[in-house]
C-alpha positions, 0 to 999 in steps of 0.5 A, a space after each residue: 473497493 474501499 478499504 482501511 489500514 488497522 490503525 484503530 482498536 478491534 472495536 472501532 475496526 468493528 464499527 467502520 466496518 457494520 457502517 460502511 462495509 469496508 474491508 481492512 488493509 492489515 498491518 498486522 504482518 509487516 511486524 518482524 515479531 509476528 512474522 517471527 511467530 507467524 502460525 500464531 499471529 495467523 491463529 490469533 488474528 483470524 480469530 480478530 477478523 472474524 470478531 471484527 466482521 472483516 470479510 475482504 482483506 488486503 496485507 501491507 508487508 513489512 518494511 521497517 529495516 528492509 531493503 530489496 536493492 540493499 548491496 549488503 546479500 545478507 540485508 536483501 537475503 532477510 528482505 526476501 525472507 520477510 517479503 515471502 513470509 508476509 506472502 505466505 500469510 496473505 495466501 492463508 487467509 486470503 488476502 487479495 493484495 499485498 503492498 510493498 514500500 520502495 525503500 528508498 532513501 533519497 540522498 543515501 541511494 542513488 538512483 543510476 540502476 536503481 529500477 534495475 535492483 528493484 526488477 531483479 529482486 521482484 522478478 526473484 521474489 515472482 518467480 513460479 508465483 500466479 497472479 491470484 494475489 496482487 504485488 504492489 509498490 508503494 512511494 513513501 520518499 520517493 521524490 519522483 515517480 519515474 524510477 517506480 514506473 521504469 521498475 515496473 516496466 522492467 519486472 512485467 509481471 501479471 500480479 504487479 502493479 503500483 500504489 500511489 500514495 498521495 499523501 506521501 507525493 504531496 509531503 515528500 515530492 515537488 512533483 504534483 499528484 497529478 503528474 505522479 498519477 500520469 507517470 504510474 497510470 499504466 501500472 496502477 492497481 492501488 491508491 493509498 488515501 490521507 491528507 496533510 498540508 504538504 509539509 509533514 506525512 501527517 495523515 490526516 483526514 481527505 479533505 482537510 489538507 493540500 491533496 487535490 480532490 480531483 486527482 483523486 477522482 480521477 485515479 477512482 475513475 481507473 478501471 484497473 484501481 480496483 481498491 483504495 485504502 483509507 489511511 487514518 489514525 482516528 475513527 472519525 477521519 476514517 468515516 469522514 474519508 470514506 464519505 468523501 472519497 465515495 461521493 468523488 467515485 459516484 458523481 462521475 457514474 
């Protein structure tokens, strides 16, 4: 179930991955460069996860620049490119999963037929696509979780589903987690897990900042949230994460 985001050295990759059996949430393709020269990115970093001992792998997709409702056909037209491009590498080494951001930027978009956009982009991008690797949206600003869930209902599609981030809800929104969780419950199949104080997307160790430990068990608790990344910058906060998010899983069995 637990995994965690590329954000250290191979070495350390290595480690985590011996100690606690967690598989790896690459952010290796949501680089333009390497989706640029993707037969040797997907060459040169199957050697690394074979070095790192990774056996379960999920792919965060690009983001940067990129928007899937953007008015400009020539912006969606590249957003779709990079989307299908990190898809087709997930699907040459296997990764179960793909997560994809919103995008969206509040006080820059409005949010009148918003969810409509987004549905429309997703249902392109889904078309003639089984659902043998999960698509899931993640917030990032999103200020609130309904527009995401009224996405979701409208693209109705057998491999998507939703990621929450709680380290971003608890930063960026005035909506608590818990009412983030219940909004999305329906359609979520992905937790993203880190920590701040509320005021900055700090990503900090689970459990050193606001972000409510109950919460957390309970979207643990879903039968349909199949995984949970760890996304955290230093090793230890990794390690201490994992423990802590474990334990929250096996007090409720």
């Amino acid at each position: 179930m637990f995994y965690f985001s590329h954000l250290l050295c191979d070495e350390e990759m290595k480690e985590v991955i011996q100690e606690t059996g967690m598989g790896i949430e690459s952010i290796e393709f949501s680089i333009a460069e390497n989706l640029d020269n993707l037969s040797q990115t997907l060459i040169n970093y199957e050697k690394r996860l074979k070095k790192m001992g990774c056996e379960k792998l999920l792919f965060h997709g690009p983001f940067l620049d990129l928007n899937p409702v953007s008015y400009d056909l020539s912006i969606r037209d590249v957003t779709m490119k990079r989307y299908e491009e990190a898809y087709q590498a997930a699907k040459a080494l296997g990764a179960k999963k793909i997560v994809y951001h919103t995008c969206y930027v509040p006080d820059f978009y409005l949010l009148i037929g918003w969810a409509e956009r987004v549905a429309d982009f997703f249902k392109e991008f889904l078309f003639e696509k089984d659902d043998s690797i999960e698509i899931v949206m993640e917030n990032v600003l999103d200020r609130i979780p309904e527009p995401i869930k009224e996405a979701a209902e409208k693209i109705d599609h057998p491999a998507f589903g939703l990621c929450l981030d709680v380290g971003h809800a608890n930063c960026y929104s005035k909506v608590s987690c818990q009412e983030w969780f219940q909004t999305e419950k329906k359609y979520l199949k992905h937790l993203h897990l880190h920590d701040n104080k509320g005021d900055k997307d700090s990503h900090l160790q689970f459990g050193t900042g606001t972000v409510p430990c109950d919460i957390i068990s309970k979207i643990l608790q879903e039968k349909q949230v199949k995984t949970c990344t760890i996304e955290c910058s230093t090793q230890k906060a990794v390690m201490d994460s994992f423990y802590r998010a474990k334990k929250l899983l096996e007090s409720k069995k």
